[in-house]
N, C-alpha and C positions, 0 to 999 in steps of 0.2 A: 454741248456746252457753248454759251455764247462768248462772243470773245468780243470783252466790249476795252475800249480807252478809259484808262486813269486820269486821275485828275494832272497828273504832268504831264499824259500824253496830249492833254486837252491844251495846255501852255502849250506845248511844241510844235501842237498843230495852230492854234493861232498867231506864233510866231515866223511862221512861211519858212524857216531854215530847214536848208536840203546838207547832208553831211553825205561822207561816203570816203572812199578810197580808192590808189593808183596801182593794181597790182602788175609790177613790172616783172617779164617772162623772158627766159632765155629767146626763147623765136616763137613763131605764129602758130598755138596747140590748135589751129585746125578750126575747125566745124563748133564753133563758140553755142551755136542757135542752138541745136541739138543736143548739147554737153549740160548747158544750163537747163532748157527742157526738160530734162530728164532728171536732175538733182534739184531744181527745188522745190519739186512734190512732195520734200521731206523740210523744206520752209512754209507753211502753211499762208502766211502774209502775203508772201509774195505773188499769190494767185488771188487774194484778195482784195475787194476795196473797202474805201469806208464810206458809211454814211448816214445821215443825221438818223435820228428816233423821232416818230411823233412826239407833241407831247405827252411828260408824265410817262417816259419810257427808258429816261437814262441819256446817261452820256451815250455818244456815237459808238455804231458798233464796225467790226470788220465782218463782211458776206463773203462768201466766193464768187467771181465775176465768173456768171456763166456765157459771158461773153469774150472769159480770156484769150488773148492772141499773145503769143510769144514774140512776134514780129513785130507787136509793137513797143516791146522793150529794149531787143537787144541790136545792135548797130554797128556798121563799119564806118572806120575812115582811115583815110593815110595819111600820115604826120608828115607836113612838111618838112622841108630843107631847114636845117643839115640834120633832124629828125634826135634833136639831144635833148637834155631833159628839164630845157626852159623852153623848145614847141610844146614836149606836152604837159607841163604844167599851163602853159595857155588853152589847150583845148578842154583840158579839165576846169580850168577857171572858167570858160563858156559853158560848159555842162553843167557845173555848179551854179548859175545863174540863172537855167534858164528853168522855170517853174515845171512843176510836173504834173501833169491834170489829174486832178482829185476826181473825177469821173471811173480811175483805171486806177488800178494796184500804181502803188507810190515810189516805185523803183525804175531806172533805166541800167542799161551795162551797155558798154561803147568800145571794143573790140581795137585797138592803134595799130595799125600796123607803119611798116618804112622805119621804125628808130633806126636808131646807129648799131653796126656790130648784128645788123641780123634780127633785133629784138624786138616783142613785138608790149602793147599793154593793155590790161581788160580795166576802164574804170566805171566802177559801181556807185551810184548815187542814189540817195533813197531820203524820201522825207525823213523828217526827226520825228514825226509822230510815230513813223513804223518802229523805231527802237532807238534806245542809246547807243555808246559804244561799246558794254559787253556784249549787248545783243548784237552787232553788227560783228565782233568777233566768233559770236553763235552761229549767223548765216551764212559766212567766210568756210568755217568749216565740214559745213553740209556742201558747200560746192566746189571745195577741191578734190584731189586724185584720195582712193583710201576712207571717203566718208562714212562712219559706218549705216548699214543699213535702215533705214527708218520705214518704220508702218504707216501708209497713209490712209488717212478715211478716202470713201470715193465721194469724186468730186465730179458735178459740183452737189455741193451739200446743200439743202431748202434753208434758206430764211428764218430765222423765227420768226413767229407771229407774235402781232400785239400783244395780245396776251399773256406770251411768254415772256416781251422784254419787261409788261409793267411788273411782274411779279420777281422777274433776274434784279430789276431796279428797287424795290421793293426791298428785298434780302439786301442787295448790298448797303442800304442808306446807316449810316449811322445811328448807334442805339441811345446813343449820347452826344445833344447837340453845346459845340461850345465856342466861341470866338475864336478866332485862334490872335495871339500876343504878337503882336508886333511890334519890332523893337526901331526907334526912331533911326532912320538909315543919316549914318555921317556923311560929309559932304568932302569928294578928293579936293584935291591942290587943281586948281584951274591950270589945262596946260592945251596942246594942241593935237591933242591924243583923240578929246574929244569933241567931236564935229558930227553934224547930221552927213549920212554915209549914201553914197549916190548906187544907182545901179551896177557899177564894175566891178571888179573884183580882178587884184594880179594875185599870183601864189608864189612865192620861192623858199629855197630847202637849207636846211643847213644838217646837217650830220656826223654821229660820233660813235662810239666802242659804247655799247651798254654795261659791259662787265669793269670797263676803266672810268666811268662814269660812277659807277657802282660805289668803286674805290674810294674815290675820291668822296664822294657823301659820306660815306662810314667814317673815314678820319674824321668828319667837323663834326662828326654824331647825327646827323641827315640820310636824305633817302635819295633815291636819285629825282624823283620832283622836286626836292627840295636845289639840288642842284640845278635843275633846269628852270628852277623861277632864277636862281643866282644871276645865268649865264640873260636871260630874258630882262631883268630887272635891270643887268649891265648896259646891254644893250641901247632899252628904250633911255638911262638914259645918258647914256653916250649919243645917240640920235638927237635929244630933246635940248643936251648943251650945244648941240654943234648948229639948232634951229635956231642959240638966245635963249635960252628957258634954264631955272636952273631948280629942277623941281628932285626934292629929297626923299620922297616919298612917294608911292604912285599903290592905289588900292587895284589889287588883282583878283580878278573874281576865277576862283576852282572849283568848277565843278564835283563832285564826288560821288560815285558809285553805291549804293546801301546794298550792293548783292556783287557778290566775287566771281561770279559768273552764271550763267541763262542755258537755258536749251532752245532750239529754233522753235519750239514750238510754246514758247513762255519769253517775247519778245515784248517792246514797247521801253518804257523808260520808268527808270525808278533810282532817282538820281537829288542830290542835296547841293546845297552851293555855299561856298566857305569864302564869302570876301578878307579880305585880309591886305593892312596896307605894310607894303615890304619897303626896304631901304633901296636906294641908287646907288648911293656912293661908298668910297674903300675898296680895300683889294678884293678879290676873288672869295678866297679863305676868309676872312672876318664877317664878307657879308653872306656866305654860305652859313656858316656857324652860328648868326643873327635870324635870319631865316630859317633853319632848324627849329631852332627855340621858339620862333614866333610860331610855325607850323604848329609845333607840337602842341603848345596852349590855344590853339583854337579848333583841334582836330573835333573836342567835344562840344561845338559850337555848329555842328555841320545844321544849316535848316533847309527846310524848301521853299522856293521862290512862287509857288504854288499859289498859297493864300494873299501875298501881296498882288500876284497878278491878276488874280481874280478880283479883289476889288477894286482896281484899277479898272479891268473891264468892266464892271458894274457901274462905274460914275461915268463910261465912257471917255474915259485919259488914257488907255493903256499904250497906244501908239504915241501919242503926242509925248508921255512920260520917256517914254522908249529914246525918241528922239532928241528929248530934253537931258535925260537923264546926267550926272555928275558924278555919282556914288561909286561908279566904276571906272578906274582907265583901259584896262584890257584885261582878257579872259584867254587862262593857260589850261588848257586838256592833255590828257596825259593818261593813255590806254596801254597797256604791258599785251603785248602781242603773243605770237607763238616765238617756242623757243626753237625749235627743229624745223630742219628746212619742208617746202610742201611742193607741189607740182601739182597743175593744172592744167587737164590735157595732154599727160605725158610729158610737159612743159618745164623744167625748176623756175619757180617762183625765185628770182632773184633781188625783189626787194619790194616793200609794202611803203607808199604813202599817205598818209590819211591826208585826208579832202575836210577842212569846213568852214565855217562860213562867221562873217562880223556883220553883224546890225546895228540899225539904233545908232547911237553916235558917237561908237566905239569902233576907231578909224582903224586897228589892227590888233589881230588875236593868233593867238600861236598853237598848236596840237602837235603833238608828240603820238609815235605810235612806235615800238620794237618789234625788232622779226631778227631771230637767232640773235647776232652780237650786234646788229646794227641799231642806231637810235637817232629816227628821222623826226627832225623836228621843221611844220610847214609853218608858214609863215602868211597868211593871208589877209589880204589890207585892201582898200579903196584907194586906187591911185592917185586919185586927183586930191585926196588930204596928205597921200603917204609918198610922195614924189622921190623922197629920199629911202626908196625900200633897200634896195641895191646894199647900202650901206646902213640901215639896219640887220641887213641880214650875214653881212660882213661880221660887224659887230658880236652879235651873237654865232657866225661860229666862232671867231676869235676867242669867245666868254667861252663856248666847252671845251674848244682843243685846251685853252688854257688849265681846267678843270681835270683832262682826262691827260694831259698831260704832268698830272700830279708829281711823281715821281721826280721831274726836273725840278721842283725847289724845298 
């Protein structure tokens, strides 16, 4: 079977974003090279690369590189002084930037050792073309302790031929060709959110109880994204009054998932995007409850960003639109992780970050990911627009203790 890219995997791959996660481990499970060597022969991706089709033979496909080397994936380093968990969100913020050559399967892993308390961390990065974030929760669980066992074809596997992709390309084309509707995109509230975004990238965390989080969204009739735009929405802007700006409104683009969950071996992206402009201001409560309501009446609204980026890249604007763009202030992801604890390398898994990434000219975007009761929300931004992170990020935990601390009023 060939295994070719979707038309959103085709967006994801022309928009250069690497995503991935911080898996934090009680201490150093050892021998990383060999642990992963051996379990992701039941990820099939991850031994593969991609690459273009003649023409008249389809979208790109993924081969097996039968020039795979393990060693050039997976990596040590030791986390500097005093080894807490702003070194290594910087060392991940460097691994997040730095491109991963499209020549080789589209994943690194980077081994931390030196934390504080003995601990060590494995972070995984992998282009957006290889998968979303259910599938990245798919590959997660093929490489920790207990994965169950999977059948692999022997690798490496041949090529298809010409022939075979005009005909795979062939079946898949549409039986029915039709425009696709575009609906005239609104224009947000001008603020300083939005700025063409430079090479850097800081990361920082903020963290809360997902089952008190939980709580808390059910009383205003919400979910707990619903809550965590609340506590985000407060945040930017409490930021944005404290820059002079006093903006009411701010359009947030959500992602949204069409599949509840993948197999490693049924990876790539298959994902809608649900912009929606939420409120700043009022308390906590009022604008959750507001929020709720607006969620809810646009859940059936979810579209894909697919056909507008396509013709965007057809007139040759798709970058320059990127960089211009207005329609969006920032962009909230929100992945339900595992609920029971896991181990890797004998190791406990003592806490899951996700990793990803802001473009285009949207100065800071936020991701959320749960692992058992905890709910890490990262915070990643261009420093040199987002100077004041420190204290957005303040802010926003401020906005969920206050949240998950429900009970108190």
């Amino acid at each position: 079977m060939i295994d070719r890219t979707s038309s959103d995997d085709v967006m994801s791959l022309n928009s250069g974003m690497q995503v991935g996660a911080v898996i934090v481990l009680e201490r150093d499970p050892g021998d990383v090279e060999s642990l992963l060597a051996d379990r992701i022969r039941g990820v099939p991706r991850l031994r593969r690369r991609l690459v273009r089709t003649p023409f008249g033979c389809g979208r790109p496909i993924w081969v097996d590189d039968t020039e795979f080397d393990i060693t050039g994936h997976v990596h040590q380093v030791a986390c500097p002084g005093p080894g807490d968990e702003t070194a290594l969100l910087d060392i991940a913020s460097a691994l997040m930037t730095r491109p991963l050559p499209l020549s080789s399967p589209l994943w690194s892993a980077t081994l931390v050792t030196g934390l504080a308390e003995n601990r060590a961390a494995l972070i995984l990065v992998f282009h957006h073309v290889l998968s979303d974030g259910i599938g990245g929760l798919a590959v997660l669980a093929n490489l920790v302790d207990g994965a169950p066992p999977t059948e692999t074809a022997a690798f490496p596997a041949p090529a298809p031929t010409r022939r075979e992709l005009a005909e795979d390309a062939w079946l898949r084309l549409p039986r029915h060709f039709s425009l696709p509707r575009l609906q005239r995109p609104s224009l947000g509230a001008r603020c300083s959110l939005n700025q063409p975004t430079g090479p850097r990238r800081q990361q920082t965390m903020a963290r809360t109880s997902v089952s008190r989080l939980h709580a808390a969204a059910h009383s205003c009739g919400g979910t707990v994204n619903d809550a965590l735009l609340t506590a985000v929405t407060g945040a930017l802007g409490t930021l944005l009054a404290e820059r002079g700006e006093n903006v009411e409104e701010l359009v947030v683009s959500i992602p949204v998932s069409t599949r509840r969950s993948t197999t490693a071996t049924h990876l790539g992206n298959s994902t809608g995007v649900m912009p929606v402009a939420l409120p700043t201001g009022g308390d906590h409560w009022s604008r959750l409850t507001r929020i709720a309501a607006i969620t809810r009446s646009h859940k059936k609204s979810v579209t894909s960003a697919t056909p507008i980026f396509r013709a965007l890249k057809a007139f040759g604007v798709a970058d320059w639109f990127m960089n211009h763009q207005r329609m969006v202030h920032t962009v909230v992801t929100n992945v339900h992780g595992p609920d029971h604890p896991m181990r890797l390398g004998g190791a406990t898994i003592t806490g899951l970050i996700p990793l990803s990434a802001t473009t285009g000219n949207v100065t800071v975007a936020f991701a959320a990911l749960s692992y058992t009761d905890t709910f890490t929300v990262t915070v990643v931004a261009d420093p040199d627009h987002v100077p004041d992170l420190p204290e957005l990020t303040q802010a926003l935990q401020e906005g969920l203790d206050a949240l998950a601390n429900h009970d108190s009023f």
